[in-house]
N, C-alpha and C positions, 0 to 999 in steps of 0.2 A: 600692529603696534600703534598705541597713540599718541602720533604726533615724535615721533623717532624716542621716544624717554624710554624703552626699553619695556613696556606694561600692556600685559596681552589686553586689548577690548575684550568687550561683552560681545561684540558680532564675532567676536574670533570662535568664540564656540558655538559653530552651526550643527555640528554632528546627533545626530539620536542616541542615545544611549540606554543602559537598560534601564536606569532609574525614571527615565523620562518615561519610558513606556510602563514599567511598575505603576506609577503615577495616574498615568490615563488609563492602565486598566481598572485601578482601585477606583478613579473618580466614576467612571463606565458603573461599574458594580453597582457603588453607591446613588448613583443616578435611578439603574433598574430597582433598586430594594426599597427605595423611600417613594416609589409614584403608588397612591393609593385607588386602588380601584373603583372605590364610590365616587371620590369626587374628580377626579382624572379621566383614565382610563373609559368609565361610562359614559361620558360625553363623548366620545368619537368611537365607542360602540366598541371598544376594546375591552369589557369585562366581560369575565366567563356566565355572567346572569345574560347578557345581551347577545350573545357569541355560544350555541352550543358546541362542545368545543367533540363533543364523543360523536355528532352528525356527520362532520367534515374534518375528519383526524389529517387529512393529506393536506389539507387548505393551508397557507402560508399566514394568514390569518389566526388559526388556531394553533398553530406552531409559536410563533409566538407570545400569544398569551401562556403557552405550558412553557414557555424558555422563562417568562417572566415570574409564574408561580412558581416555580424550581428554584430560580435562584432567590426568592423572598424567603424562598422555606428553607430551602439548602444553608444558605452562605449567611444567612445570619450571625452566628457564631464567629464563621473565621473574618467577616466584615469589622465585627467588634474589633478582633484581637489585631486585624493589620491594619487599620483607622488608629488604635492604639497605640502600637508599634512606628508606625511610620508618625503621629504626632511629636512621640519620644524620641525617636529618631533625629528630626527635623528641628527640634528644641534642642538638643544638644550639639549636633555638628550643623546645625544651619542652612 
């Protein structure tokens, strides 16, 4: 309470919650789907032109880059729709 007035603080809510982690897992996503492999990625030798990725399938390395191009390919779609949704969201109840 701040200052005995009866009004929770902002440090009063330390807890995680689901929205919190909804959150970082959308920012997470959005982070993976927007690094571009020409000009990123290539410079520390993380594109699949630099990285055969069919030589060393087991390589943590090559894992990787296929976790990266799945979800660029994949979740495009539902990226839109809950970058969307959670802007709408966030504009209305705040």
């Amino acid at each position: 309470l701040i200052e005995g007035r009866g009004k929770p603080c902002a440090a009063g809510r330390m807890g995680l919650n689901f929205g919190d982690l909804y959150m970082a897992g959308l920012l997470f996503l959005n982070a993976i789907a927007v690094l571009n492999e020409e000009r990123f990625l290539a410079k520390y030798g993380w594109s699949t032109a630099a990285t055969d990725v069919t030589m060393n399938p087991a390589g943590l390395k090559s894992k990787v880059i296929a976790i990266i191009k799945a979800v660029r390919l994949v979740m495009m779609w539902p990226l839109i729709f809950l970058n969307t949704l959670t802007v709408a969201f966030k504009l209305v109840l705040g």
